[in-house]
C-alpha positions as CSV (number, residue, x, y, z in Angstrom):
1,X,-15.0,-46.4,-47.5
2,X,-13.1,-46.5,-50.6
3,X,-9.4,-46.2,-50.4
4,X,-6.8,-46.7,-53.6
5,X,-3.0,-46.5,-53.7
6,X,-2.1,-43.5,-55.2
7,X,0.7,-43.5,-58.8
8,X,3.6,-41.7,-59.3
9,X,6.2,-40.8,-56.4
10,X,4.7,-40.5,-52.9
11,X,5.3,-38.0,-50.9
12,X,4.4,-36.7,-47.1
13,X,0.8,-34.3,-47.0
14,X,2.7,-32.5,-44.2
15,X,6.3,-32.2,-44.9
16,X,6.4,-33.2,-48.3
17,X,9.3,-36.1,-47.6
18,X,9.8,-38.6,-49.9
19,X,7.7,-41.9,-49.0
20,X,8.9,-44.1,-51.4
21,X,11.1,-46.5,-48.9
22,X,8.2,-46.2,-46.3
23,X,6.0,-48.5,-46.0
24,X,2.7,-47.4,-45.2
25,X,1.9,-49.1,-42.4
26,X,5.0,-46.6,-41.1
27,X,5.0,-43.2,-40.3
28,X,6.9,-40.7,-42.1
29,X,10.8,-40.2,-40.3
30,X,10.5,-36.6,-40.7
31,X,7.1,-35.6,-39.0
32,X,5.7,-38.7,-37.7
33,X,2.4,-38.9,-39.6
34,X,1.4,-42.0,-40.5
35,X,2.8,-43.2,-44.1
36,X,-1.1,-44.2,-45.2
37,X,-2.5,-40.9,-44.8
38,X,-0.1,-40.0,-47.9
39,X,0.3,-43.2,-50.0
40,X,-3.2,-44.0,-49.8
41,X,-5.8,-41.8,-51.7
42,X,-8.7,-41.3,-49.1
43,X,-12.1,-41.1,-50.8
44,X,-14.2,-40.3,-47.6
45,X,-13.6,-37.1,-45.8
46,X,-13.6,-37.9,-42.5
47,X,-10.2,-39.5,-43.9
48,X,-8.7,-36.5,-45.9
49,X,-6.5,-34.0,-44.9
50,X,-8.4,-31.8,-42.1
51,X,-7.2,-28.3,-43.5
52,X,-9.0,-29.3,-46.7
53,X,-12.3,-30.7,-44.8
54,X,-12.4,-27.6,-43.1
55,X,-11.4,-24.7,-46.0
56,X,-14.5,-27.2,-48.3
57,X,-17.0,-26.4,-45.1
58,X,-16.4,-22.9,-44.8
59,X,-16.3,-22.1,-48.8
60,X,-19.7,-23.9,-48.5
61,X,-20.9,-22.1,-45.9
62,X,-20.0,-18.6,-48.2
63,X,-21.9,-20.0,-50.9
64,X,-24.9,-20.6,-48.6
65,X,-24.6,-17.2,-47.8
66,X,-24.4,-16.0,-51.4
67,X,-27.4,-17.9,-51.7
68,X,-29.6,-16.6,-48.9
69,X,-28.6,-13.2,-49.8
70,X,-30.2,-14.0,-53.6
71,X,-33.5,-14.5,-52.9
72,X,-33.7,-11.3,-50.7
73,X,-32.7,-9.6,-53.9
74,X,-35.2,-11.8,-55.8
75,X,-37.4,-9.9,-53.3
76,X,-36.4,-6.6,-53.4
77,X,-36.3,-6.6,-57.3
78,X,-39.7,-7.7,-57.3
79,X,-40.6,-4.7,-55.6
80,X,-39.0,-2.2,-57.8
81,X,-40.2,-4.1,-60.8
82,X,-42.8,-1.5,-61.5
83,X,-40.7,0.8,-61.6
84,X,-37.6,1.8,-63.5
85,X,-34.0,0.1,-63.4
86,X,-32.7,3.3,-62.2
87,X,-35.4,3.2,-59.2
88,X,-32.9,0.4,-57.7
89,X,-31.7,1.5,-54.7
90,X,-28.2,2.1,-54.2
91,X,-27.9,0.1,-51.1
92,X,-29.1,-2.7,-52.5
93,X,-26.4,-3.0,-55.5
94,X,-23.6,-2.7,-53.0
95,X,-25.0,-5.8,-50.9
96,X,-25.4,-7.9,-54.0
97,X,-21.4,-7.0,-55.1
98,X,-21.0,-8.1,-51.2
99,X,-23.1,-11.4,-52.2
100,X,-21.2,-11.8,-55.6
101,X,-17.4,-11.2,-54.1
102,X,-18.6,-14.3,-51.2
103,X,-20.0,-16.3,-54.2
104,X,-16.8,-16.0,-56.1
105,X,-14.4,-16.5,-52.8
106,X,-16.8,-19.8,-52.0
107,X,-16.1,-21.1,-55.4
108,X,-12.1,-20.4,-55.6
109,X,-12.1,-22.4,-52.2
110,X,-14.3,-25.4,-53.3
111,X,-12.3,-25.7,-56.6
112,X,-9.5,-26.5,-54.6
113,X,-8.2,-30.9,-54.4
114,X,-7.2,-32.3,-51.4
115,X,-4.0,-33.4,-53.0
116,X,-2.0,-31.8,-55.8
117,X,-2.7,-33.3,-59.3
118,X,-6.1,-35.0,-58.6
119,X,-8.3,-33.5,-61.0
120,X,-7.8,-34.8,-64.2
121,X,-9.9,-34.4,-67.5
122,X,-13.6,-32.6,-67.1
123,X,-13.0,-31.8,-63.2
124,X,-9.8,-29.8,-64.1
125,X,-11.7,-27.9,-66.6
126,X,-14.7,-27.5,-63.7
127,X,-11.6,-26.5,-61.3
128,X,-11.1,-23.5,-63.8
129,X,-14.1,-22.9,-64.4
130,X,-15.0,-22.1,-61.0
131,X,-12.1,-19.6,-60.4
132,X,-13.3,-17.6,-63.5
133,X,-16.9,-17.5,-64.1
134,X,-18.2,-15.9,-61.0
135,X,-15.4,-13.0,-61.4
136,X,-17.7,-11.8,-64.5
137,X,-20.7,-11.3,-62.3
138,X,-18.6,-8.8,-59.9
139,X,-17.3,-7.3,-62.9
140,X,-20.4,-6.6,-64.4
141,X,-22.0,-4.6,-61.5
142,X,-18.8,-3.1,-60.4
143,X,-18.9,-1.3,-64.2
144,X,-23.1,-1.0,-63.4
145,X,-22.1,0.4,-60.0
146,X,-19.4,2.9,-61.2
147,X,-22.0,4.3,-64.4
148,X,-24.9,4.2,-61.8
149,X,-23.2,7.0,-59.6
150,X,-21.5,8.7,-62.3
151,X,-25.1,9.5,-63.7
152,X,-25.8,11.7,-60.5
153,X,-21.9,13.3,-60.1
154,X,-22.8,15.0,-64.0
155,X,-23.9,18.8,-63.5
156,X,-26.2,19.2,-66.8
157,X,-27.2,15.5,-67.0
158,X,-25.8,14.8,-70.7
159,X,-24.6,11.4,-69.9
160,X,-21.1,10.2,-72.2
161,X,-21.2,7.9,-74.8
162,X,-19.2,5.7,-73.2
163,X,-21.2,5.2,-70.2
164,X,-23.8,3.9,-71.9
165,X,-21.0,1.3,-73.7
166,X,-20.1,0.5,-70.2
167,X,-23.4,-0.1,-68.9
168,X,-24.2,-2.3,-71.8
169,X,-20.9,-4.8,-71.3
170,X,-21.6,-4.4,-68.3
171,X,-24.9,-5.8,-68.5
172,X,-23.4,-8.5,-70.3
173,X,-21.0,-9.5,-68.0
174,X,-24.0,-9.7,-65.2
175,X,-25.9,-12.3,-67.8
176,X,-23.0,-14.7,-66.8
177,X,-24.6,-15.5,-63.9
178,X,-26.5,-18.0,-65.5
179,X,-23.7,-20.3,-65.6
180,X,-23.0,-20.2,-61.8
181,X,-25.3,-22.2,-60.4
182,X,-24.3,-25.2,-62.9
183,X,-20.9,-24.6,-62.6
184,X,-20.7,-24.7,-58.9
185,X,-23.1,-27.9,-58.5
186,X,-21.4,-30.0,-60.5
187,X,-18.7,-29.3,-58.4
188,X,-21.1,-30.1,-55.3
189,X,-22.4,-33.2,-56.9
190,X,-18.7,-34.5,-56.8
191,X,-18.6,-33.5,-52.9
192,X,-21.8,-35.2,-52.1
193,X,-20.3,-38.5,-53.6
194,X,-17.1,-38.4,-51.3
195,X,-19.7,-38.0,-48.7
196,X,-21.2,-41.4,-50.0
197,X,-24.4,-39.8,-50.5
198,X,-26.0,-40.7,-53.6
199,X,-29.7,-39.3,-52.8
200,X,-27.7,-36.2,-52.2
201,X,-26.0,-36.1,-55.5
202,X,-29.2,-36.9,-57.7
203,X,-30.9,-33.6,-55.6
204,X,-27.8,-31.5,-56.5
205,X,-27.5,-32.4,-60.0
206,X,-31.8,-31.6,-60.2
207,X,-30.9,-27.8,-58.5
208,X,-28.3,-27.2,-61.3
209,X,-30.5,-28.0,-64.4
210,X,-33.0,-26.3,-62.5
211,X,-31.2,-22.8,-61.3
212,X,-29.8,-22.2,-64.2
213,X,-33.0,-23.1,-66.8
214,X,-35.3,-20.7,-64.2
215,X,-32.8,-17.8,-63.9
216,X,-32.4,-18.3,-68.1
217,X,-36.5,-17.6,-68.4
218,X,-36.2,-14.8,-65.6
219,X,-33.7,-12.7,-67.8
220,X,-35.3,-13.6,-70.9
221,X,-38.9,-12.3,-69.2
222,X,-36.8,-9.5,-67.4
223,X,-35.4,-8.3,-71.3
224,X,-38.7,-8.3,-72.8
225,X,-41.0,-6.5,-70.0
226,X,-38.6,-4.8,-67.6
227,X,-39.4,-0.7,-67.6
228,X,-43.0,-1.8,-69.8
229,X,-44.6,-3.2,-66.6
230,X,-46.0,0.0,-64.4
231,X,-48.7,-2.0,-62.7
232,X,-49.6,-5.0,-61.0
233,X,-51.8,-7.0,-64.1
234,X,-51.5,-10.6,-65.5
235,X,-48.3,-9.5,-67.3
236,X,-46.7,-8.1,-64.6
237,X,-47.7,-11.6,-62.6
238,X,-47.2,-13.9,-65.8
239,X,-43.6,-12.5,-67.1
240,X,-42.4,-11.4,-63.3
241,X,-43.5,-13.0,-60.7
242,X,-43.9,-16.5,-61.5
243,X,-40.9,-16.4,-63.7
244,X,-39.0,-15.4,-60.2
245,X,-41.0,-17.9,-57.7
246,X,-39.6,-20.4,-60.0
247,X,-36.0,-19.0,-59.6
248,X,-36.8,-18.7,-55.4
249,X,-38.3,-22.2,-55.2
250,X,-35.0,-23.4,-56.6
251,X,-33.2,-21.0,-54.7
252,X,-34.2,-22.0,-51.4
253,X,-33.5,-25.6,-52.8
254,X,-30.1,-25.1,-52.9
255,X,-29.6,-23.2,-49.7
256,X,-31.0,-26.5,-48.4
257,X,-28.3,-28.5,-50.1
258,X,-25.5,-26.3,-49.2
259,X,-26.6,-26.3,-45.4
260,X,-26.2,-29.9,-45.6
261,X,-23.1,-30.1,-47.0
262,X,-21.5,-27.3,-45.3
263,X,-22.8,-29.0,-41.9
264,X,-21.4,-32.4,-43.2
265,X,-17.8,-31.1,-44.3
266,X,-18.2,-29.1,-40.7
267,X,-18.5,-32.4,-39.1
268,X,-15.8,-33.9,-41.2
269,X,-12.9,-31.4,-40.3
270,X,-13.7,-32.2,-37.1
271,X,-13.6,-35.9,-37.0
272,X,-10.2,-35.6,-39.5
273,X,-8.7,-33.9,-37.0
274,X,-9.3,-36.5,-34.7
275,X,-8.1,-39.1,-36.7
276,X,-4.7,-37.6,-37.9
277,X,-4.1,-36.7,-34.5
278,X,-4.6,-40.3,-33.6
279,X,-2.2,-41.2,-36.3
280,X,0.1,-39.0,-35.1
281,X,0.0,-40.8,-31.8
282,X,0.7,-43.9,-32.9
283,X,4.5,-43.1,-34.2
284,X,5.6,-44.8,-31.0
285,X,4.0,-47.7,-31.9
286,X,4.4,-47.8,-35.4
């Protein structure tokens, strides 16, 4: 379990008290947790703070959600892929802005450190990049959502120019999508290596290469055919569906992975909570 003595000025996870003239096998005067949980930077997180363990389990298990809820919608597109976009039901938009709003909140949450300051370099820029990508998705079908029903509340159907504008950013803003999935496992691939689970890593990193390369080909196949297909022929089966197995197989791929992780970091919280509650026990005989 790797541990390493953390720079700069120490200070108490709980209070905040200044640890400098502590040692750590101490505890801290002001709470009583021991002085190691603090001065020592815990790599494991069975170790870490247990409010972090547990917030990193449940963000996971939002994503996993997020996740399930996609290849539903893989389905259900699928099924109105013969028809026109404006054949989408309704319904269905509102529970993928549902889907997108618990993909974002999942990512916000796992961008978060156990400790102020630990990111540094490419993870910061990853920590940022979680917090901001995802919101394009919701903004993009919010605007969809909002042109979608205007187009039934006009009386004599002549639809404003700037709808269309709208629909066409918005459209835009959906594409961003494709960056999620990297986005957020490289993020995951960094959890799975404080779990000390390499294999686990090496699968995550294979689901980000391959989410976001299939769900590139599916809106590329989607731009080119989508409102041309009104049957089920090759094309339909060439440019649709295989194009969107691709994007389940990997789908369900990554549910996998996030079940695991968000069962691990589940476990985690729980066995953190045991330990700092056993190093609160100990200020006696500290």
């Amino acid at each position: 379990m790797a541990q390493f003595r953390l720079s700069g000025m120490p200070v108490c996870l709980r209070c905040g008290y200044d640890l400098r003239a502590t040692p750590s096998e101490a505890a801290c005067p002001e709470c009583g947790l021991a002085a190691h949980r603090s001065v020592i930077e815990h790599s494991h997180p069975d170790d870490c703070p247990p409010g972090w363990v547990g917030m990193i389990g449940a963000a996971s298990v939002m994503l996993l959600v997020s996740y399930v809820g996609f290849g539903f919608f893989l389905i259900a597109i699928l099924i109105n892929s013969t028809a026109s976009a404006s054949s989408l039901d309704e319904g269905i938009l509102y529970i993928l802005l549902v889907l997108a709003i618990s993909h974002a909140v999942g990512n916000f949450f796992i961008a978060r450190d156990d400790r102020r300051g630990a990111s540094k370099g490419i993870w910061r820029v990853n920590r940022w990049l979680l917090r901001i990508v995802p919101l394009f998705p919701i903004a993009g079908l919010g605007m969809f959502i909002y042109g979608f029903r205007f187009a039934f509340w006009l009386i004599y159907g002549q639809t404003p120019s700037w709808v269309d504008e709208m629909n066409d950013l918005s459209y835009w803003l959906i594409l961003s999508v494709v960056l999620c999935p990297a986005v957020t496992f490289f993020r995951l691939r960094w959890l799975a290596l404080r779990l000390s689970r390499p294999k686990l890593a090496e699968h995550v990193t294979i689901v980000a290469v391959g989410c976001t390369a299939s769900l590139a080909l599916l809106i590329v196949c989607v731009f080119f055919e989508w409102g041309d297909i009104r049957h089920a022929d090759i094309s339909f089966f060439l440019l649709m569906v295989l194009p969107a197995a691709l994007v389940g197989l990997f789908d369900l791929w990554a549910t996998l992975l996030l079940f695991v992780v968000s069962r691990r970091f589940l476990q985690s919280a729980r066995e953190a909570r045991a330990r700092w509650k056993l190093a609160d026990a100990s200020r006696g005989e500290l």
